[in-house]
MIVEX-43941 format. One record per residue (C-alpha): z, x, y. Coordinates in steps of 0.001 Angstrom, whole numbers. Example, Ala and Ser with C-alpha at 12.3 -4.5 7.8 and 13.67 -1.06 7.14 Angstrom:
2
LOGU       zz       xx       yy
LOGU     7800    12300    -4500
LOGU     7140    13670    -1060
***
This chain:
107
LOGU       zz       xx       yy
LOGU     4858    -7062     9947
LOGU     4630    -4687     7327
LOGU     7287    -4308     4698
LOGU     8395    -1100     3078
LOGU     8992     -504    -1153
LOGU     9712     2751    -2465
LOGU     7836     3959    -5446
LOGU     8120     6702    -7433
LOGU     5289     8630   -10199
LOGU     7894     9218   -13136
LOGU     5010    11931   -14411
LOGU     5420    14011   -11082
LOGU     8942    12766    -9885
LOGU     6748    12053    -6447
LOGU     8060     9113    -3976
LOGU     5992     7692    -1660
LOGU     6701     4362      264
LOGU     4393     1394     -939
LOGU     3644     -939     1863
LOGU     2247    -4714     2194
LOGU     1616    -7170     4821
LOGU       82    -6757     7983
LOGU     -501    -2911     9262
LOGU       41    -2694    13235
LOGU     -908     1566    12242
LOGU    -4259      -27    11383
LOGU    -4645    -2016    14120
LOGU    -4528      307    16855
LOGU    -5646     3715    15481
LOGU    -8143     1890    13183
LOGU    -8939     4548     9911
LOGU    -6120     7130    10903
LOGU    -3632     5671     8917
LOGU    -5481     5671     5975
LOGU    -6391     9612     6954
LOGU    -2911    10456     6881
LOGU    -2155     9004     3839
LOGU    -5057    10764     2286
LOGU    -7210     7960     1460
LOGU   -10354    10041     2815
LOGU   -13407     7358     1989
LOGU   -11832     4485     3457
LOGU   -10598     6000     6495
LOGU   -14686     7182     6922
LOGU   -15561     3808     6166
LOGU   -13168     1951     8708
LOGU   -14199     3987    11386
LOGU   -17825     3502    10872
LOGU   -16956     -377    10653
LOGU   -15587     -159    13595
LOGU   -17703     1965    15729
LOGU   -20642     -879    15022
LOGU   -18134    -4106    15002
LOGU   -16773    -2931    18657
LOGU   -13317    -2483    16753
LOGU   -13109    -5936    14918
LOGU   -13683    -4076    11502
LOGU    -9896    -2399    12110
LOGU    -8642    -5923    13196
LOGU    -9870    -7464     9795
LOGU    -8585    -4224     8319
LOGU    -5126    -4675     9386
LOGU    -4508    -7455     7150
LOGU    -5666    -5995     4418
LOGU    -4842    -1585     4470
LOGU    -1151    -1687     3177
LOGU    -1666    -4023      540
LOGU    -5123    -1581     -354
LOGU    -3037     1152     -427
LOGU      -88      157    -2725
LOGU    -2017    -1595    -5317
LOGU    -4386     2126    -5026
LOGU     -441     3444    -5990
LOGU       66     1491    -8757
LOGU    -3114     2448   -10356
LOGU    -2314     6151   -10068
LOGU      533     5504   -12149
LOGU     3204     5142    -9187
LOGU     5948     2150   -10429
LOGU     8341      426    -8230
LOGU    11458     2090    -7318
LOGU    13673     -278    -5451
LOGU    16521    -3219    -6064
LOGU    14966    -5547    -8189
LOGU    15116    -8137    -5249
LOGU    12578    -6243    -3042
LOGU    10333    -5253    -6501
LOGU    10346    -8931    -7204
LOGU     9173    -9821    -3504
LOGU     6603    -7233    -3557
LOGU     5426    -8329    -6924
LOGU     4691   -11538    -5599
LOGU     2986   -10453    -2378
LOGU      539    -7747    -3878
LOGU      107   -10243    -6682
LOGU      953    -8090    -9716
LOGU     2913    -8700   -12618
LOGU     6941    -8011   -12406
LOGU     7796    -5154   -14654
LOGU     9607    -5699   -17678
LOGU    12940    -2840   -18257
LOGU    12265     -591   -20498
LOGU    13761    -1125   -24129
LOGU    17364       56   -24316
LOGU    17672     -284   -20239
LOGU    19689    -2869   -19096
LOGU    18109    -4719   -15870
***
């Protein structure tokens, strides 16, 4: 089951919702959830995948897509904008580093 974390790009003011865990979206429309979300190459990719692995490419993909995608996020500069409970879980999960409040900010 997927879980949800909202992020926000504090260059843009932009929200999006950062995701992780397993992606039932993936699993049965295979590389349209990554086509929504504008993540053009890898929905090409999982479709091919899974047009020549009889659909076992999307299973594997599952697992893997929401995780993919947030981490993709946090490179383009998105940050975590949630309670510090659900940043903390999703910190773990995704396996990045828990951000540190800015100087002068109280956590």
């Amino acid at each position: 089951m997927a879980t949800e974390i909202m992020m926000q790009n504090p260059k843009t003011g932009v929200f999006k919702t950062g995701l992780y865990g397993f992606s039932w979206t993936t699993f049965f429309f295979s590389g349209f959830p990554a086509l929504f979300r504008g993540d053009i190459l890898v929905s090409v990719a999982v479709f091919i995948l899974s047009l020549l692995t009889f659909g076992l490419a999307a299973f594997f993909w599952a697992f893997l897509y929401n995780k993919h995608y947030t981490l993709k996020l946090l490179e383009r500069g998105y940050v975590f904008d949630d309670s510090e409970e659900k940043i903390r879980k999703a910190c773990l999960k995704l396996g990045v580093a828990f951000p540190q409040p800015a100087a002068g900010k109280q956590a």
